[in-house]
C-alpha positions as semicolon CSV with decimal commas, in nm:
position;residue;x (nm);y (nm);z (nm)
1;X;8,626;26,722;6,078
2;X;8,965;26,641;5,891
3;X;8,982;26,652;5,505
4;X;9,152;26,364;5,367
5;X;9,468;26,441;5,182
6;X;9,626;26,248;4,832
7;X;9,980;26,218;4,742
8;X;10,104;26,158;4,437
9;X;10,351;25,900;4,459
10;X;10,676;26,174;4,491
11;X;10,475;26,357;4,718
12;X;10,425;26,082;4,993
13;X;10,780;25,955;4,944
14;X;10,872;26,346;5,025
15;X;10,673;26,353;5,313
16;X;10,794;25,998;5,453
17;X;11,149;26,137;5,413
18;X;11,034;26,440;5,647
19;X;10,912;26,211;5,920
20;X;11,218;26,017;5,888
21;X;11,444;26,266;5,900
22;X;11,294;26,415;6,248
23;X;11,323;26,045;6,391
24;X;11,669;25,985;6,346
25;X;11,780;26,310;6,368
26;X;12,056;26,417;6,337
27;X;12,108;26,145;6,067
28;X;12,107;26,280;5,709
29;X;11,930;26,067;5,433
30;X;11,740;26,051;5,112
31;X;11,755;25,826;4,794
32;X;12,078;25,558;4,796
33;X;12,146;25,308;4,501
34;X;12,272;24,973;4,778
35;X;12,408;24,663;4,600
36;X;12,279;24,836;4,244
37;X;11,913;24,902;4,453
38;X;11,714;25,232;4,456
39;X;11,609;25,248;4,781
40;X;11,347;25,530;4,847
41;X;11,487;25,643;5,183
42;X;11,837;25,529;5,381
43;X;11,919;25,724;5,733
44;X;12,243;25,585;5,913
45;X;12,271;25,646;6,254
46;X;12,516;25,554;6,528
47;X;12,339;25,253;6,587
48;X;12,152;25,098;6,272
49;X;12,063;25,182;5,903
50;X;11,745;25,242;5,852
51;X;11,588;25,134;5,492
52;X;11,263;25,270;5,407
53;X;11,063;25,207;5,071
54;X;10,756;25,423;5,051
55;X;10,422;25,373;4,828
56;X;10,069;25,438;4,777
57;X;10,018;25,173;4,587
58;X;9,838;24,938;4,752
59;X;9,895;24,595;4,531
60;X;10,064;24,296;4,638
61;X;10,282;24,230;4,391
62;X;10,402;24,620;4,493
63;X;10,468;24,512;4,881
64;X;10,671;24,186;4,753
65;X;10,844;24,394;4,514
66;X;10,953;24,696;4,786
67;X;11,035;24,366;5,018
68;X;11,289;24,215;4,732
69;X;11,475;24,540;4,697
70;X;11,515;24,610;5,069
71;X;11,620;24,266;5,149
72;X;11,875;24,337;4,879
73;X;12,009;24,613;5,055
74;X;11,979;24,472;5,386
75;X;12,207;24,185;5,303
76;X;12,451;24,433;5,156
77;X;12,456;24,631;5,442
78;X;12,468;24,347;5,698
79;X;12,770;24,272;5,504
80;X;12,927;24,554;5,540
81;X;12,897;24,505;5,914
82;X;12,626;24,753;5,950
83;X;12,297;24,668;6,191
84;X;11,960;24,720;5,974
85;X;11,639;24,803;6,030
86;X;11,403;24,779;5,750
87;X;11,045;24,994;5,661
88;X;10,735;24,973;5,434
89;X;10,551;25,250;5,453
């Protein structure tokens, strides 16, 4: 039987970043301020930047909120010349 496990909002964003960081290995990435956004998680690789905002909050106005700020940086980075993939997880 598995036991459930909570996060505290740090907590899952720390373990998101883990899982991230084995999937685009060998990228590097954490935290990154894009077009004056704080975007929980940003991993470039050879090929596309990734954009991740993490939560365990599970309210709307959360979701559209974490979908302003990465479209934010995706524009930025598109105009940089830079292929994005975003993530809300």
């Amino acid at each position: 039987m598995s036991q459930k496990q909570e996060f505290t909002p740090e907590g899952f964003e720390r373990e998101v970043q883990k899982i991230a960081s084995a999937l685009w290995f060998p990228a590097q990435g954490g935290p990154e301020t894009i077009a004056g956004t704080q975007i929980d998680a940003v991993y470039r690789t050879e090929e596309v930047t990734h954009l991740v905002e993490c939560t365990i909050e599970r309210k709307l106005d959360k979701v559209h909120e974490d979908v302003n700020r990465l479209e934010a940086a995706r524009r930025e980075e598109e105009r940089r010349g830079n292929l994005v993939q975003t993530w809300i997880v």
